[in-house]
C-alpha positions in Angstrom: 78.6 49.2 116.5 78.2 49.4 120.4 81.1 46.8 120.9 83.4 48.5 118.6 83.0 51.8 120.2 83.5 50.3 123.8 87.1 48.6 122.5 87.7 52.0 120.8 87.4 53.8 123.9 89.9 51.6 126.0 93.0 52.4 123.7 95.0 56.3 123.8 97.3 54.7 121.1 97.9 52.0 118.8 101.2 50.5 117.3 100.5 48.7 114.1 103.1 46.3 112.0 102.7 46.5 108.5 103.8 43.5 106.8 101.3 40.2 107.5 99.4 42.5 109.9 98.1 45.8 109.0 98.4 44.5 105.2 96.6 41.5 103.4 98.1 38.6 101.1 97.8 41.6 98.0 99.8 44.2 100.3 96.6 45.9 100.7 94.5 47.7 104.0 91.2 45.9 103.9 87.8 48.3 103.7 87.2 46.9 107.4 90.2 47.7 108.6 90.5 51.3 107.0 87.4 51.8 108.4 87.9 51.1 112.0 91.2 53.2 111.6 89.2 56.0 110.6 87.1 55.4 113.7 90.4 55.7 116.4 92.1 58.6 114.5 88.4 60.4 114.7 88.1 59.8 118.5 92.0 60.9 118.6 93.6 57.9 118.9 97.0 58.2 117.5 98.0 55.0 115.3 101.5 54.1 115.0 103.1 52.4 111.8 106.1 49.9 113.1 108.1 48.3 110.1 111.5 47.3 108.8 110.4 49.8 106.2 112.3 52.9 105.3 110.0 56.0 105.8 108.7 56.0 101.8 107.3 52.7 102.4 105.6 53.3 105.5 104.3 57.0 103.7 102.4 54.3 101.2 101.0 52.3 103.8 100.4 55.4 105.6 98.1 57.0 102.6 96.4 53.6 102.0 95.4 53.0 105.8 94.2 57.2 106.1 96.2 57.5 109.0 99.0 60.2 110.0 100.7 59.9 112.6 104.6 59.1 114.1 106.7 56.4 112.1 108.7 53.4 113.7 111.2 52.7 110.4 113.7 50.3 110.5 112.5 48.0 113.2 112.9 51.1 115.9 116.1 52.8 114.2 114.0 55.9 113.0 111.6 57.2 114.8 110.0 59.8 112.9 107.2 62.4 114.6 104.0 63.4 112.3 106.3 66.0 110.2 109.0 63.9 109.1 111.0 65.2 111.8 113.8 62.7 113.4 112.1 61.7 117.1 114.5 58.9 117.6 117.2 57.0 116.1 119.6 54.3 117.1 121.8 53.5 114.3 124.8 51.2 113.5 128.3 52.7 113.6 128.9 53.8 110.1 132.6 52.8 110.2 131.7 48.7 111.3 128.7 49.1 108.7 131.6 49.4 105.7 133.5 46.9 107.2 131.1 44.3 106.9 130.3 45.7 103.6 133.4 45.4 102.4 133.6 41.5 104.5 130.3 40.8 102.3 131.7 41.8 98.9 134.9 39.9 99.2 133.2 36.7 100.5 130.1 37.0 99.0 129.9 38.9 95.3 126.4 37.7 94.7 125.3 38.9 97.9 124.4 42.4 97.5 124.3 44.7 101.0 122.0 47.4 100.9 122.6 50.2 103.3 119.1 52.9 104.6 120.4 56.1 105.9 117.5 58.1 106.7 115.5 57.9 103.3 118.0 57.0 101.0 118.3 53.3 100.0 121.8 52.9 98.6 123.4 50.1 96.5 126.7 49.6 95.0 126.4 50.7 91.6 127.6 47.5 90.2 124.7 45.3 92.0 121.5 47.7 90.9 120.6 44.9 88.3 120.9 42.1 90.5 117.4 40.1 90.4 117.4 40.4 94.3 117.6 44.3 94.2 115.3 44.8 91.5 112.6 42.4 93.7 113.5 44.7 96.7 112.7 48.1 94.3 109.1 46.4 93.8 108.0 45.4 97.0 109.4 49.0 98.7 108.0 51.1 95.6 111.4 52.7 95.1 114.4 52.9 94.0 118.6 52.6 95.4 120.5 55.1 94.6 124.1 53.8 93.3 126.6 54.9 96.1 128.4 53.6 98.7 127.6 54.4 102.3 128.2 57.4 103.2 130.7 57.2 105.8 129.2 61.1 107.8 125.7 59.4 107.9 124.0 57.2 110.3 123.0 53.3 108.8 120.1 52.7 110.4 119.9 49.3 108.4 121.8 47.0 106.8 120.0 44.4 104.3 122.0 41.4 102.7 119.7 40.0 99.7 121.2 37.5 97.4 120.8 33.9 96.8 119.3 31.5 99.5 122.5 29.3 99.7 124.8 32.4 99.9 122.6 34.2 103.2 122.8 30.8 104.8 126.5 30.4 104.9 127.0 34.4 105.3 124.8 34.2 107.9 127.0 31.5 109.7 129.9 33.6 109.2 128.8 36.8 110.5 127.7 35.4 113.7 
């Protein structure tokens, strides 16, 4: 108990990534680990989810650590404050974001490119059943919406999902 209050005390804020981190094999916050979470955000330590996430996921992970605090979404492309409230952003250029969508669907129909814009998780309509976007839906706890980009909205990330052989050559090309 001593120890763990010392290392409590050296920290003013913490920066946690979800995935293989912060969560175990089961995509769950261990009792230990909630626990000593409860401990900084008592002595006012802020703690800081960082993911690839889009805000609803990090929400989740947010409830099931008992944290509340700022939000690091998209590997740094949304930085959201306590509130919800945009800190930060650095997104893509919507216009070169189409392009390579529309690259992706001529090279690559099974390939499906999903595009975050702040919360929304958009898919072309005609991919929602694809295995690979259904797969996505479970492990973000959410559903795309079936639209294109929107053009008048910042990307802040771009996910190509599709079949192993596909993203390997795709990959190759886009370099």
């Amino acid at each position: 108990q001593r120890k763990e209050a010392l290392l409590l005390q050296s920290y003013s804020m913490i920066f946690l990534d979800i995935d293989g981190t912060l969560l175990d094999s089961r995509y769950q916050v261990s009792p230990a680990t909630r626990g000593l979470l409860s401990s900084l955000t008592a002595q006012g330590v802020p703690v800081v989810l960082c993911s690839a996430r889009p805000p609803v996921g990090l929400r989740l992970v947010e409830e099931q650590a008992g944290v509340h605090g700022p939000m690091i979404c998209y590997s740094g492309a949304l930085t959201l404050s306590p509130q919800g409230q945009v800190v930060d952003q650095a997104p893509l250029d919507s216009q070169r974001a189409l392009a390579f969508q529309f690259f992706v669907r001529a090279e690559f129909p099974g390939v499906a490119v999903n595009a975050y814009q702040y919360e929304n998780w958009l898919v072309e309509p005609d991919q929602l059943t694809l295995p690979w976007v259904l797969e996505e839906g479970r492990a973000v706890h959410s559903a795309p919406i079936p639209r294109p980009i929107d053009p008048s909205a910042p990307v802040h990330k771009l996910l190509c999902i599709g079949p192993p052989k596909d993203i390997a050559v795709l990959r190759k090309k886009a370099a």
